[in-house]
C-alpha positions in Angstrom: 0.0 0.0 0.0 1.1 3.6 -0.8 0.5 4.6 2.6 2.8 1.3 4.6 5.8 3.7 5.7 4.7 7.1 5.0 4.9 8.6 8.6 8.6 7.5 9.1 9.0 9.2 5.6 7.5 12.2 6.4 9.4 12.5 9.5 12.9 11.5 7.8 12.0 14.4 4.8 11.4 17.2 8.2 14.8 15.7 9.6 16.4 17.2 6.5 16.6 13.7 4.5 16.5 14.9 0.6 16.3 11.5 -0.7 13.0 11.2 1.4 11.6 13.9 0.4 11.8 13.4 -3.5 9.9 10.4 -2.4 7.1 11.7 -0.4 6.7 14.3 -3.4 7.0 11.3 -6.2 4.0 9.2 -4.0 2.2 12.7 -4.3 2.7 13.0 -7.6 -0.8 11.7 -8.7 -2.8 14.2 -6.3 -0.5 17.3 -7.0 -1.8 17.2 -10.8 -5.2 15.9 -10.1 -5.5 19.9 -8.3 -3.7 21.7 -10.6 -4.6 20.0 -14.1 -8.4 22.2 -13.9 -6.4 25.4 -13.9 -3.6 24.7 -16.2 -3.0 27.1 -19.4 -4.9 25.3 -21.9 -2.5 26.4 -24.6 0.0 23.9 -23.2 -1.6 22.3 -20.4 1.1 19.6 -20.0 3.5 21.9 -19.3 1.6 24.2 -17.6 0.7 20.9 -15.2 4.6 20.2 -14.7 5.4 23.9 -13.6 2.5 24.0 -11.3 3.8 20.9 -9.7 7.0 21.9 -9.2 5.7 25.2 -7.9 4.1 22.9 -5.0 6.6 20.5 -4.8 8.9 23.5 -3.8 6.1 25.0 -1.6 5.8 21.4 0.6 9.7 21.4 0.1 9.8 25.0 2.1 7.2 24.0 4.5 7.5 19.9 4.9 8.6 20.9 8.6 5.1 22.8 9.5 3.2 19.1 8.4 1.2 17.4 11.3 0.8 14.3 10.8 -1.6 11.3 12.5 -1.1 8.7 14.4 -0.3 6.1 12.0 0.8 5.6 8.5 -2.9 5.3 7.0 -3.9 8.7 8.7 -0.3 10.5 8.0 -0.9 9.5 4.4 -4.3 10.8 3.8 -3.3 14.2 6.2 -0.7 15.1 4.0 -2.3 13.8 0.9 -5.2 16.7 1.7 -2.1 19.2 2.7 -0.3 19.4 -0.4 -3.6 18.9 -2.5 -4.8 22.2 -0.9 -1.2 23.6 -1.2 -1.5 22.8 -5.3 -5.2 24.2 -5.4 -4.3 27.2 -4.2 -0.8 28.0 -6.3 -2.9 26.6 -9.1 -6.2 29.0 -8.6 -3.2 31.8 -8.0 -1.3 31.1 -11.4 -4.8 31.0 -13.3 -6.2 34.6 -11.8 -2.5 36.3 -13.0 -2.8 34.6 -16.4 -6.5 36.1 -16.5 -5.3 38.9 -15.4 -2.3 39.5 -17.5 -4.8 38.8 -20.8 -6.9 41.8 -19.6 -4.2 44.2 -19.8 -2.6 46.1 -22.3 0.9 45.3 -23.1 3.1 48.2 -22.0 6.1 48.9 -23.8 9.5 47.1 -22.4 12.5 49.0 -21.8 15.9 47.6 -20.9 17.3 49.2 -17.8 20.7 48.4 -19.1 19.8 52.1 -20.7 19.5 54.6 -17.6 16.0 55.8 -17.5 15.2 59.3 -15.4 15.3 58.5 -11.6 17.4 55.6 -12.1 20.7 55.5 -10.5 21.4 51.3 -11.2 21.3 49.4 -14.1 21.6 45.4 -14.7 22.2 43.5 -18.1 19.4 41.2 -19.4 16.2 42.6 -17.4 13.5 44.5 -18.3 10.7 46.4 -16.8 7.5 48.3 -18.0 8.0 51.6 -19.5 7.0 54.7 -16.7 8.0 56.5 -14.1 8.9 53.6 -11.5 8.9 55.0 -7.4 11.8 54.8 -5.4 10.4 51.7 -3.3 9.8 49.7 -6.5 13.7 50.5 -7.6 14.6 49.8 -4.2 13.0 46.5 -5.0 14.0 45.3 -8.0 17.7 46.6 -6.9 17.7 44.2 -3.5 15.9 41.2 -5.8 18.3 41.1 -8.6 21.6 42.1 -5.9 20.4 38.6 -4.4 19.9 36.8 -7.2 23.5 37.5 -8.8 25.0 36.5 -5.3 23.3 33.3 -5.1 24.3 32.6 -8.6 27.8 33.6 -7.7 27.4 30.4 -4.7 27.0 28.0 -7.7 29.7 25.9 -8.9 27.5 24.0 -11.7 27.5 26.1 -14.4 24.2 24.4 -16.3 22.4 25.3 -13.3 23.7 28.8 -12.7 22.9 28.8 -16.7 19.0 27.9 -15.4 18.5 29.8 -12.7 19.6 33.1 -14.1 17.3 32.4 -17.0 14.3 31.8 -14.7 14.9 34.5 -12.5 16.9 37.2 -14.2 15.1 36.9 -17.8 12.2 35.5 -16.4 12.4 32.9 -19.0 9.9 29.7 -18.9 11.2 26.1 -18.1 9.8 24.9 -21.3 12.1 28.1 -23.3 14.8 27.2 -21.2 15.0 23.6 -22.0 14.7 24.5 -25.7 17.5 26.8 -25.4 20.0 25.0 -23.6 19.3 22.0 -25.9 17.3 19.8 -22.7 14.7 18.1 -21.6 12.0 19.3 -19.8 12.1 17.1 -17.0 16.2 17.9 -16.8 15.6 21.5 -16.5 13.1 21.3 -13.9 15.3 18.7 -12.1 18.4 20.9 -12.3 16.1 23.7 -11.3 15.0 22.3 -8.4 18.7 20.8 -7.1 20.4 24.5 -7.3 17.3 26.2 -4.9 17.2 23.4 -2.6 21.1 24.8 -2.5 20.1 28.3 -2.2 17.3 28.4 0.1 18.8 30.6 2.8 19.9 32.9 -0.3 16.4 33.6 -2.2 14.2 30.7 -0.5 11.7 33.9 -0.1 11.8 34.6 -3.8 10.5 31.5 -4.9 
């Protein structure tokens, strides 16, 4: 049964065990797309499924520790079963609403802050922002988020991965466009995705 084990799983993945967790999340695997296949893009829904699970997957990775469990494998199983279905619901329903969103508003002309706009005292290479007048909390912003992200980048040793996660967060680039331009497979990009941030938690856990 999927459920004979699970509570001393659980438990190892909240001790810090890696190798545990990948297997809580692969057992949950089913119930994470069952919740967020409804609310997928429908232009490319099995994609749009993947990045939603790994969304959640790095959601119960962040919070594995905050799980209560029962009193036995069977009630563990179907506790944490309704946890991290609820967890994918809600990224899910979230993701959906900004897509919605995003289709109701007019595209605003992109600017490259690697040209100086009035008011702005920083530029980085290779990210862009709408057009306007920004205020000086949203440069403070974007200043500390992409100061961060270049450090954290800076920790990694794997190139291919420091290759991803710049992509993802700097260019704000899809996993699907990522794995067509580094010449990959889905599944290896989200893979190698998810290695580097369990290394970088403490760095830009906050950001993801």
């Amino acid at each position: 049964m999927a459920s004979e084990g699970f509570q001393d799983l659980v438990r190892r993945a909240q001790d810090g065990d890696r190798a545990a967790m990948d297997q809580v999340l692969e057992i949950m695997r089913p119930y994470i797309d069952q919740m967020a296949r409804p609310y997928a893009d429908s232009a490319r829904p099995a994609e749009s499924t993947a990045d939603l699970r790994q969304d959640t997957c790095l959601r119960a990775w962040k919070k594995i520790k905050l799980f209560k469990g029962g009193e036995n494998d069977e009630e563990t199983f179907r506790m944490f079963q309704g946890w991290i279905g609820q967890m994918a619901r809600n990224l899910s329903r979230t993701a959906k609403r900004d897509r919605d969103r995003q289709k109701k508003i007019p595209p605003k002309k992109m600017v490259s802050i690697d040209q100086k706009q009035p008011g702005q005292s920083t530029t980085h290479a290779g990210i862009t922002l709408p057009s306007g007048d920004p205020s000086p909390t949203e440069m403070v912003r974007t200043d500390e988020i992409v100061r961060r992200v270049q450090e954290a980048l800076g920790k990694i040793t794997d190139e291919t991965e420091a290759e991803i996660l710049r992509l993802r967060f700097i260019e704000e680039v899809s996993l699907l466009e990522i794995s067509r331009r580094l010449g990959m497979t889905y599944k290896k990009v989200r893979h190698r995705s998810n290695s580097a941030l369990a290394h970088l938690e403490q760095d830009v856990g906050d950001l993801i």
